[in-house]
C-alpha positions in Angstrom: -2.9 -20.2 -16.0 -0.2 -18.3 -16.9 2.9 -20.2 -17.9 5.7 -17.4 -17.2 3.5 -17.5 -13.4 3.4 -21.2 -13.2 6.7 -21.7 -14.2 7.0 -19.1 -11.3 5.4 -21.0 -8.4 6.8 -23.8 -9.4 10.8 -22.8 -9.3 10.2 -21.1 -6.2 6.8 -21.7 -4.3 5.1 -25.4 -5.0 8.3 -27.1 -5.9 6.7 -31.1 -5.2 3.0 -31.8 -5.9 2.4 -33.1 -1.8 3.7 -29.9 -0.4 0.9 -28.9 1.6 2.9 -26.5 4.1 3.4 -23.3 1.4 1.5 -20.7 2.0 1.0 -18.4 -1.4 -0.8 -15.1 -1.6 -3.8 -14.9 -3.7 -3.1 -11.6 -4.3 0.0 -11.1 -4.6 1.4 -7.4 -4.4 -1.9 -6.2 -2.7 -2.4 -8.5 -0.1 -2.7 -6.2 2.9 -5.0 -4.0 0.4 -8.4 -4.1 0.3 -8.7 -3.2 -3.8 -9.1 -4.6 -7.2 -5.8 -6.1 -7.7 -7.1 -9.5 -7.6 -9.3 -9.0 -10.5 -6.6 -7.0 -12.5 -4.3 -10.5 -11.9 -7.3 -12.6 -13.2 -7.4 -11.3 -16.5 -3.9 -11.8 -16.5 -4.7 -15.6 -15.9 -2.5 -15.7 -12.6 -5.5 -16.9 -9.9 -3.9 -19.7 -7.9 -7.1 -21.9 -8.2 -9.6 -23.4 -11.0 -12.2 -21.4 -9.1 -10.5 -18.5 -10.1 -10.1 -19.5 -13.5 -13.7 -20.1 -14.1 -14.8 -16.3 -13.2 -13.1 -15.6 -16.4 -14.6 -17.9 -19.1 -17.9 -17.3 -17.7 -19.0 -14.3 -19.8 -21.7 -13.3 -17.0 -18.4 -13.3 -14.4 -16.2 -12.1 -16.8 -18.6 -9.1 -18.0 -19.2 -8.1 -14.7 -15.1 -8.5 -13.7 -14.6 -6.1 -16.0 -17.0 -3.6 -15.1 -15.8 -3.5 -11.4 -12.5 -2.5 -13.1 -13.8 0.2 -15.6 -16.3 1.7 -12.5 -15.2 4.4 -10.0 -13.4 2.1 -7.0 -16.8 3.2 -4.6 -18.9 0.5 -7.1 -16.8 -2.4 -6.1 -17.1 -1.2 -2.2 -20.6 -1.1 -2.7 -21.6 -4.5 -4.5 -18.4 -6.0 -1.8 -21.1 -5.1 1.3 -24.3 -6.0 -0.9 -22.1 -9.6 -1.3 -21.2 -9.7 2.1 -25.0 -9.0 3.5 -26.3 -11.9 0.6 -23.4 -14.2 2.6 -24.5 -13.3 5.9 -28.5 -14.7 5.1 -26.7 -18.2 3.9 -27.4 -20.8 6.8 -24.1 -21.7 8.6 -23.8 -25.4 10.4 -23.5 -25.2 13.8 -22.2 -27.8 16.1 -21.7 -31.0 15.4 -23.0 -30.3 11.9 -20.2 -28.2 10.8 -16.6 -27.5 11.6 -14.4 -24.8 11.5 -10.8 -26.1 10.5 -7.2 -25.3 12.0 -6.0 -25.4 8.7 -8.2 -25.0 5.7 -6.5 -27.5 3.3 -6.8 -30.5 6.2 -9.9 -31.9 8.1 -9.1 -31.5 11.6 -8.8 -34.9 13.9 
């Protein structure tokens, strides 16, 4: 990660290593914009989780991060609905066999 960006978060967002109550944008900046903002801030090293990290010492992910931010904006649209589709086939649990949580970070009681 970024140190000027960690140093960041941790002055002034994550200031003890239990706080669980923050809420941080992923994006910051662009948040309420659907766009490519997210990828320009990976290459930057400032994604908030490991996950995010990983996309970009992968040279598959990485090769293909930077394509979606060399292509006309209408490419990453169009691979964004063939992901969404590939997401859609994945089997969700139902019922008792899965859970959807009140808040993502805590398993619900």
């Amino acid at each position: 990660m970024d140190s000027e960006y960690a140093e960041n978060l941790k002055a002034n967002k994550c200031k003890t290593a239990s706080d669980n109550t923050t809420i941080l944008e992923m994006d910051p900046g662009s948040r309420k914009t659907f766009d490519l903002s997210y990828y320009s801030l990976l290459l930057k090293r400032r994604g908030l989780f490991q996950s995010d990290a990983a996309l970009t010492t992968d040279s598959t992910s990485l090769a293909f991060i930077n394509q979606l931010l060399t292509s006309p904006p209408q490419f990453f649209f169009d691979e964004f609905a063939k992901a969404m589709e590939k997401m859609g086939r994945v089997n969700v649990k139902t019922g008792s066999e899965g859970q959807i949580r009140k808040q993502c970070a805590l398993v619900n009681n």
